[in-house]
SEKOL-67116 format. One line per field, with one value per residue (C-alpha): residue in three letters; x, y, z. Coordinates in Angstrom, 3 decimals, decimal comma. Layout:
N
type c(ALA  ...)
px c(X  ...)
py c(Y  ...)
pz c(Z  ...)
This chain:
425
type c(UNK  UNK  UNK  UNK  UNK  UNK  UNK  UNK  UNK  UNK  UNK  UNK  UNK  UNK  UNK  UNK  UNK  UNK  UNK  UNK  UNK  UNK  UNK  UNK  UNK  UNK  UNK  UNK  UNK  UNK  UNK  UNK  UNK  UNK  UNK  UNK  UNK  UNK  UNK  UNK  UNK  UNK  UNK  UNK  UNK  UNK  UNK  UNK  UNK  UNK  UNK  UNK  UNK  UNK  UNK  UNK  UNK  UNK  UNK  UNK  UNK  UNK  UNK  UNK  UNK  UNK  UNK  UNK  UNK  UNK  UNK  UNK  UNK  UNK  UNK  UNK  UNK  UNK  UNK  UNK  UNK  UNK  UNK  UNK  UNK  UNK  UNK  UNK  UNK  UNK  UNK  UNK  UNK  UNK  UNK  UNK  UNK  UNK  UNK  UNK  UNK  UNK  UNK  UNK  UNK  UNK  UNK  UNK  UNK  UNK  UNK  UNK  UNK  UNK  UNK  UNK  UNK  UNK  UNK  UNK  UNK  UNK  UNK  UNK  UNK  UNK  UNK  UNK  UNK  UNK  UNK  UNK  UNK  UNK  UNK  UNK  UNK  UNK  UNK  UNK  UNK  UNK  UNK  UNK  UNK  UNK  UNK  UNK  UNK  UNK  UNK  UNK  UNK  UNK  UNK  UNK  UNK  UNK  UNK  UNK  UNK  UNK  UNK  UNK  UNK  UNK  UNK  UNK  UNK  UNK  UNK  UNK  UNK  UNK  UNK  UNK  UNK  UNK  UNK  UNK  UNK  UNK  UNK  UNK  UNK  UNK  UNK  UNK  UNK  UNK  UNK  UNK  UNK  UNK  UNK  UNK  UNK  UNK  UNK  UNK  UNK  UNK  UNK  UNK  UNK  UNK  UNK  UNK  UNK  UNK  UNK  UNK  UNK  UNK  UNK  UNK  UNK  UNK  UNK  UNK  UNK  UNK  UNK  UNK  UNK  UNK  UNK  UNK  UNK  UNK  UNK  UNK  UNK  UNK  UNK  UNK  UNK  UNK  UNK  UNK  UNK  UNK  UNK  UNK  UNK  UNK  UNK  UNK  UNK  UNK  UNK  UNK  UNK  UNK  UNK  UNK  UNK  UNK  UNK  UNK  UNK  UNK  UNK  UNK  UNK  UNK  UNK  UNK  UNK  UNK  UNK  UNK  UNK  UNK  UNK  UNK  UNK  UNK  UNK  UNK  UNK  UNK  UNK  UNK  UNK  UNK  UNK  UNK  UNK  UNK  UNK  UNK  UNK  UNK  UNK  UNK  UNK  UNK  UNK  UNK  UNK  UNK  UNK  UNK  UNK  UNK  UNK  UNK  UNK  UNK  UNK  UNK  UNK  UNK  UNK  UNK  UNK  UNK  UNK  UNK  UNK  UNK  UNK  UNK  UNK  UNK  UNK  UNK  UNK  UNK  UNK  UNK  UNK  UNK  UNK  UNK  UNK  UNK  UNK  UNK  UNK  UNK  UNK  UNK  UNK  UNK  UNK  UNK  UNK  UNK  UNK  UNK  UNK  UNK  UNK  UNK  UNK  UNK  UNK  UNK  UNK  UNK  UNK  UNK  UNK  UNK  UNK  UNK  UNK  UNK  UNK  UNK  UNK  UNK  UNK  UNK  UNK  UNK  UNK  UNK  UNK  UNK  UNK  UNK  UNK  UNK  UNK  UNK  UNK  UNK  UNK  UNK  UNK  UNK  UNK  UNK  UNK  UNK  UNK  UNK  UNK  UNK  UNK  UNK  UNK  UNK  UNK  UNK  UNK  UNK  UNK  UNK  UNK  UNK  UNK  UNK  UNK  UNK  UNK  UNK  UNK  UNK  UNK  UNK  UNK)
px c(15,872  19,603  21,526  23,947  26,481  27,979  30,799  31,790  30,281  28,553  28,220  24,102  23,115  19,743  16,932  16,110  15,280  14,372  17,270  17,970  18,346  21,912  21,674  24,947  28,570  29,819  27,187  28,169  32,113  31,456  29,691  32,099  35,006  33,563  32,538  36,116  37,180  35,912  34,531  37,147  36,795  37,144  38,185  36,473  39,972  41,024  37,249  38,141  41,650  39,941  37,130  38,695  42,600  42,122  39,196  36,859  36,297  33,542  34,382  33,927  30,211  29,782  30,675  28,546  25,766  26,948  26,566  23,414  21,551  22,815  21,801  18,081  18,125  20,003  16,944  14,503  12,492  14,673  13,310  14,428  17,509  18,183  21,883  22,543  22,996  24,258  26,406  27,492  29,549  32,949  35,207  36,096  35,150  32,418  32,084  29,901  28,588  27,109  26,424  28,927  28,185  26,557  29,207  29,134  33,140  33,197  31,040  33,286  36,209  34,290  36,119  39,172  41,780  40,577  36,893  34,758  32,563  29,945  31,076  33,372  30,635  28,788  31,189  32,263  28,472  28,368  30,182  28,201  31,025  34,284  34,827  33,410  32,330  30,796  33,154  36,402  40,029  41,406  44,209  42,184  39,870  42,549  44,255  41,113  40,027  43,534  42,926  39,657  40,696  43,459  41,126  38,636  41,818  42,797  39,426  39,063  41,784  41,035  37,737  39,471  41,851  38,373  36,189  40,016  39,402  36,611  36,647  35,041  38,149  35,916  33,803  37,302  38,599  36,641  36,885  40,856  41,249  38,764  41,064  44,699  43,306  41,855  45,291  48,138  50,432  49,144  51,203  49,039  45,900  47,801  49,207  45,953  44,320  46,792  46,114  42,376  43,350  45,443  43,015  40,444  42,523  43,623  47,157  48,473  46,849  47,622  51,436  50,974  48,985  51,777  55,062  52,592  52,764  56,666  56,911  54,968  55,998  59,817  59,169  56,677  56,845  60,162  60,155  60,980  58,514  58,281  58,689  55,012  54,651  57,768  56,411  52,863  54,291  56,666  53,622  51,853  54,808  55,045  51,811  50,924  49,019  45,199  43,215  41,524  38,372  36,466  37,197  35,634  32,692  32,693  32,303  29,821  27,849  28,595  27,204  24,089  22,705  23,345  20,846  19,831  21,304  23,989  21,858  22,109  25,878  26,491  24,391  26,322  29,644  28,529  28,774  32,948  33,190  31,279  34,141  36,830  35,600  36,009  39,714  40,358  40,533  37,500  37,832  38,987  35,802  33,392  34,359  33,281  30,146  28,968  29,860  27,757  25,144  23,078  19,459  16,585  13,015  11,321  9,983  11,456  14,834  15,136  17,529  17,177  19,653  22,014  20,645  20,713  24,886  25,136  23,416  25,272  28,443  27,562  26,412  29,717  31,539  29,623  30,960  34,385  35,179  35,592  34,753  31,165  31,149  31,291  29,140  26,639  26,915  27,259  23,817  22,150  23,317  21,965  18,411  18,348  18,877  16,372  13,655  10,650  11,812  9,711  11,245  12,836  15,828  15,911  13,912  16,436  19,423  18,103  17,066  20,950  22,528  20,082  21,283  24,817  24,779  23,219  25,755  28,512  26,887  27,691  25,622  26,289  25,494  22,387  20,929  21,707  20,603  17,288  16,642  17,106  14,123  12,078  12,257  11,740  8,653  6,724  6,850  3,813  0,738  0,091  3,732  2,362  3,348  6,369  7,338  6,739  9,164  11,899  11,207  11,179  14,531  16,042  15,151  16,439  19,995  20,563  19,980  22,351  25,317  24,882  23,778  21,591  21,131  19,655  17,802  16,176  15,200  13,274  11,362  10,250  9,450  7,251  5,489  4,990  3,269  1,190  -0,153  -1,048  -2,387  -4,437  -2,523  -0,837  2,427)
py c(97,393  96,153  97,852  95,947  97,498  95,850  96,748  93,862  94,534  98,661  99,859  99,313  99,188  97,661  98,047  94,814  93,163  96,591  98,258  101,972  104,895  106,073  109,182  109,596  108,321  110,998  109,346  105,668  106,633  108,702  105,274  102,769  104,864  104,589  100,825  99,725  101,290  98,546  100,492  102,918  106,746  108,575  111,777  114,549  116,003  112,296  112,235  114,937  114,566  110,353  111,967  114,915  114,830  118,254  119,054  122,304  125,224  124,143  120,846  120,361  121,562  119,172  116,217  117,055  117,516  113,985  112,389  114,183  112,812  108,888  109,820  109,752  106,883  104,616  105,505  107,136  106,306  108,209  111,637  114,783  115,999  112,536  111,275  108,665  105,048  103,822  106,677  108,294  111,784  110,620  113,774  115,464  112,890  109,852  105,905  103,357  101,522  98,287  95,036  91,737  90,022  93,210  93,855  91,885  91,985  90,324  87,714  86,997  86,800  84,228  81,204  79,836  78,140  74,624  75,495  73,320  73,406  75,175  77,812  78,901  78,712  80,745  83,326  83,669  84,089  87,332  88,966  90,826  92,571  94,204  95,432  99,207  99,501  102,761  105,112  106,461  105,491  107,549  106,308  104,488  102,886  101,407  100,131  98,787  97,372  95,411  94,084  92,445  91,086  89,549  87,444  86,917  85,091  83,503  81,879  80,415  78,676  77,700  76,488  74,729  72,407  71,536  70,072  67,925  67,375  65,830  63,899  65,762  67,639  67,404  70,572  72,330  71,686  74,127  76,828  76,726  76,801  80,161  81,231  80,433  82,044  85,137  85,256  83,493  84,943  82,979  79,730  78,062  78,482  76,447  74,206  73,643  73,036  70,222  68,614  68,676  67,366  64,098  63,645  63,257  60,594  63,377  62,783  63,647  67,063  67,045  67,319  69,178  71,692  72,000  72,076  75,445  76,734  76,628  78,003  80,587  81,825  81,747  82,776  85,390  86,733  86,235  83,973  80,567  78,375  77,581  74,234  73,557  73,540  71,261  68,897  68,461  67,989  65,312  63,195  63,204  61,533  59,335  58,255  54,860  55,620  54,590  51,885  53,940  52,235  55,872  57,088  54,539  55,318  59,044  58,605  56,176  58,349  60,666  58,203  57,470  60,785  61,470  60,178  57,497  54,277  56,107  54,566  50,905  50,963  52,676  49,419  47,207  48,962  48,957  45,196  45,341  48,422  45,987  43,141  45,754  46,667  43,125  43,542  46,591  48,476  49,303  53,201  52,681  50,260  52,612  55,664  52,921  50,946  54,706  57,187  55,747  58,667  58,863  60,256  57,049  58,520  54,799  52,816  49,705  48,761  47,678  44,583  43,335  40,948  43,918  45,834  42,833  42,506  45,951  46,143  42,943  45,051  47,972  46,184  44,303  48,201  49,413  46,925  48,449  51,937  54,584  58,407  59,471  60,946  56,997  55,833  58,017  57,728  53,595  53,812  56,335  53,481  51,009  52,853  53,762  49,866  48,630  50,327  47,760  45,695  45,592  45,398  48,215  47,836  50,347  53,270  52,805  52,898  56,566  58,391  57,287  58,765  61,607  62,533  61,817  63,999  66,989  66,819  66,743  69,691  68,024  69,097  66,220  63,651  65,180  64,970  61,338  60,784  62,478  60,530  57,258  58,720  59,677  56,014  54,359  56,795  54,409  51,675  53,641  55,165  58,987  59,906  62,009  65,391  64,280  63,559  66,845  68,180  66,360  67,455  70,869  70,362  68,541  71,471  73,971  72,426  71,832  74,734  76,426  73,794  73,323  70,201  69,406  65,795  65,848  68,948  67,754  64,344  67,273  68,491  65,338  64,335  67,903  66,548  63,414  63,897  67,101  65,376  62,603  65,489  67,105  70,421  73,055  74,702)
pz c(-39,000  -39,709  -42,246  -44,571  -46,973  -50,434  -51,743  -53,590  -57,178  -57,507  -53,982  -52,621  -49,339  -47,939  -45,082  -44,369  -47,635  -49,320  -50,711  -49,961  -52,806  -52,221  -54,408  -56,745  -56,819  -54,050  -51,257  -52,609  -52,549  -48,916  -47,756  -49,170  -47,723  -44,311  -44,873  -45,453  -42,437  -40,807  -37,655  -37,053  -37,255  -40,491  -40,087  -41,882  -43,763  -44,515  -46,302  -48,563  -49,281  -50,160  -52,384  -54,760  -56,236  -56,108  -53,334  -54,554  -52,302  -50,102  -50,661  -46,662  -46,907  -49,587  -47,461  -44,595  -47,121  -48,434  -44,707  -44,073  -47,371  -46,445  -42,865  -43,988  -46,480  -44,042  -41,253  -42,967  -39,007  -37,123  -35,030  -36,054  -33,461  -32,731  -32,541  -35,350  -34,676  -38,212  -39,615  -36,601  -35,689  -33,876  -32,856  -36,429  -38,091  -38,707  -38,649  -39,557  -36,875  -37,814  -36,664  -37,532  -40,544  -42,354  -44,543  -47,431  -47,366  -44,313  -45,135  -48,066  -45,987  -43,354  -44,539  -43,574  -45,682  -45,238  -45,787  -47,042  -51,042  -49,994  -47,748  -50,717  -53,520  -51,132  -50,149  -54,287  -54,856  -52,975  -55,573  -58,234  -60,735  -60,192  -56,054  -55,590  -59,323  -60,336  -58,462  -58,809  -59,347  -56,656  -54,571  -51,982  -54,601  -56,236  -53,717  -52,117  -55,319  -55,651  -52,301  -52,587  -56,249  -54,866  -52,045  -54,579  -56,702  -53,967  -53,060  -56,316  -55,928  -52,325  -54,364  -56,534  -53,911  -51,699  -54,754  -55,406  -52,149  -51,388  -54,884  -57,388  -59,219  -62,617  -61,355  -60,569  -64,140  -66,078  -62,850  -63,248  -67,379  -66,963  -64,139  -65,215  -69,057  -66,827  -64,856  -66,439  -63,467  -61,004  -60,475  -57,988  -61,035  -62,641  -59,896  -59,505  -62,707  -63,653  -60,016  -61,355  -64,379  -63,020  -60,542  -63,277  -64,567  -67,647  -67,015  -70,157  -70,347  -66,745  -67,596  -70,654  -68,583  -66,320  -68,495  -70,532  -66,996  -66,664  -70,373  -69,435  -66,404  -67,839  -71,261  -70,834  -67,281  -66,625  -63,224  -62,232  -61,162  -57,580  -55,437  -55,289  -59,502  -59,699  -57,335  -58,611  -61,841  -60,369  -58,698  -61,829  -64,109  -60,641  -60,860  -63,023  -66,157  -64,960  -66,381  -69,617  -69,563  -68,294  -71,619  -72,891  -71,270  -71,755  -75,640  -74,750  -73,319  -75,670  -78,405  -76,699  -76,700  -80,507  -82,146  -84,909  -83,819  -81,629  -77,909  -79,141  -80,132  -76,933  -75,210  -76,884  -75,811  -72,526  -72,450  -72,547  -70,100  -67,511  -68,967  -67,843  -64,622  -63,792  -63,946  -62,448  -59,531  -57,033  -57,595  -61,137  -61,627  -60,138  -62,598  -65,297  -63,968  -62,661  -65,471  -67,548  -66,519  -69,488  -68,687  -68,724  -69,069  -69,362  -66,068  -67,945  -68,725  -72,291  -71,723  -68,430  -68,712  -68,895  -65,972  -63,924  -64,412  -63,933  -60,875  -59,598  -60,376  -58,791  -55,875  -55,618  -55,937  -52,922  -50,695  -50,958  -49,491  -51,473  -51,956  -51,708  -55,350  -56,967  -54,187  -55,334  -58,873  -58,330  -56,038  -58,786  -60,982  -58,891  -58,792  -62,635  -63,404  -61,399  -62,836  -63,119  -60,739  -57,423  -54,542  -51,629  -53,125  -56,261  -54,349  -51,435  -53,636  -55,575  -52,116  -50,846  -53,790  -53,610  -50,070  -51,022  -53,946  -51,915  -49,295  -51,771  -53,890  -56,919  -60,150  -61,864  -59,269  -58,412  -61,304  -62,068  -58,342  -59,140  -62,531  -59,881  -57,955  -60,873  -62,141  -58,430  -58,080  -60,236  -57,799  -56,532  -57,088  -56,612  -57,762  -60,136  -57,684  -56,834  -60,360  -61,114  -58,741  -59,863  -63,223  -62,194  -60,305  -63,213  -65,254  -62,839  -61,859  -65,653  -66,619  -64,253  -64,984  -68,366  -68,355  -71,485  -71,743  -67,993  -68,969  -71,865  -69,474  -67,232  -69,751  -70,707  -67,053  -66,407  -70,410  -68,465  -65,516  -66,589  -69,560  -66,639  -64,444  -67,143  -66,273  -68,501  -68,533)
């Protein structure tokens, strides 16, 4: 049964799925010591000198003892008078022997610096506190610590330049405030952040963002900011000032969820965003006609007329290139307008932004995508199971992105359909 090892949070190991009792903080900091090794020999002096300032008289005793005890709860199966296979006896000393990919360090360390989303979300997700928590602060702890804190940094920011990327620099925003507040030092955090920023269209706070940096760095810390600072902050006072319809649309959206008449006035605003989108830009455009992401629980529109020249707009949108993130908002747009309107059109449209929105791992998307599908579902009988999915899903994703408005849309949907169903819950 493989063995794996974590160090990056309080040091466990596991059998398989099950995971093993490693005694006290001695076995964890005897295990961990070997672990970063990284499959070379450890010898037996270099063990005690790593474990005690000041080693104890039998302090040698106490290590074998150590190895012995992890011995048996790493393969609790093995015969007695056996040779090890895990924690094995090299010369004066020991090593772990395990297989690639066990170590949760080096899956962390897996992707490169052009990585994609996902392999970063995932490798940041294997972290469950502070590196080799629970031990010691002896030399090698510390330094080890420092080490893996300092990749863990850097992969956030790594993070943070794919989602600008690949077009979706409003999940990097609130990533690199948490980061740069975390650790003000670290000029590429902030590099970053007002990259985010711009690219969200923010450019104001963008530079505002950036020139803090600079003060900071100078002020505070005492150093100059480097090349790449000065030139992000020269391509954002470069860069024209965008169309500002999107704000707009963002207290529109805002407005529609607030209650009392707050829904109609945003309807009526709606009108002039779909006025302005006229005039501007494709990708400019499709930040306005697909923002508009407000959460639609009804299997009718409630002005047609409306929905119609939004759909005609959105339609017109798609036939321009552009990044997947507004194709799949325009499509979920697309779907969500269409609602009560028969035809292969509006069910197409929702499972395309669906797929879209998966691929990109965007929150946000998705769950626009999936109120497209929850609406196109009733172009059919026996949607009541499927329904229920998405309401579950809806629930789920919100939940886990703060998302309320979509939230509150599943747990109208799961009302829905298992009031329809008969069932409970």
């Amino acid at each position: 049964m493989t063995v794996r090892i974590g160090l990056l949070g309080p040091v466990l190991a596991w059998r398989g799925d099950v995971e093993v009792d490693l005694r006290g903080p001695r076995h964890r900091a005897v295990l961990a010591r070997l672990a970063v090794a990284r499959g070379r020999v450890v010898p037996l002096a270099v063990l005690v000198d790593d474990l005690w300032t000041a080693p104890p008289a039998g302090a040698v005793a106490a290590v074998r003892t150590f190895v012995a005890a992890l011995r048996r709860a790493l393969e609790p199966d093995r015969a007695p008078r056996t040779p090890a296979r895990v924690l094995r006896t090299a010369g004066a000393g020991y090593v772990l022997d395990l297989p690639a990919g066990a170590l949760d360090v080096e899956q962390f360390r897996r992707p490169g610096p052009d990585a994609g989303v996902v392999d970063l979300e995932n490798a940041l997700a294997l972290w469950r506190g502070p590196a080799l928590d629970g031990l010691g602060d002896e030399p090698w702890l510390t330094a080890e610590r420092a080490r893996l804190h300092e990749e863990r940094l850097h992969t956030v920011e790594l993070l943070g330049a794919a989602r600008i990327r690949c077009g979706t620099p409003e999940l990097a925003v609130a990533d690199l405030r948490r980061h740069t507040e975390e650790n003000p030092w670290r000029e590429e955090g902030w590099r970053l952040l007002g990259a985010a920023l711009a690219a969200c269209g923010r450019r104001a706070e963008a530079l505002t963002v950036l020139r803090e940096a600079r003060r900071l760095l100078a002020t505070e810390l005492g150093l100059d900011a480097g090349p790449a600072l000065a030139r992000t902050e020269q391509r954002v006072l470069a860069a024209p000032a965008p169309a500002r319809w999107h704000v707009t649309v963002d207290a529109l959206r805002h407005l529609a969820v607030s209650g009392g008449d707050g829904l109609e006035a945003a309807r009526a605003g709606r009108t002039s965003t779909l006025d302005a989108a006229d005039g501007l830009d494709p990708r400019a455009a499709a930040r306005v006609v697909g923002g508009f992401d407000v959460p639609a629980l009804w299997s009718r529109a409630d002005d047609p007329e409306q929905a119609a020249r939004i759909v005609a707009t959105a339609e017109r949108l798609l036939s321009a290139p552009g990044p997947d993130v507004s194709r799949a908002r325009l499509l979920a747009t697309v779907g969500i307008e269409l609602r009560g309107v028969r035809g292969a059109r509006g069910p197409a449209a929702a499972a395309e932004a669906e797929r879209l929105a998966r691929e990109l791992v965007d929150p946000a998307v998705l769950v626009q995508a999936l109120n497209a599908r929850y609406l196109a579902s009733f172009q059919r009988l026996g949607a009541t199971a499927e329904r229920e999915g998405i309401g579950e899903e809806l629930v789920a994703v919100s939940a886990r992105h703060d998302l309320v408005p979509h939230g509150i849309l599943g747990h109208l949907v799961l009302v829905q359909t298992r009031c329809a169903g008969g069932g409970g819950g």
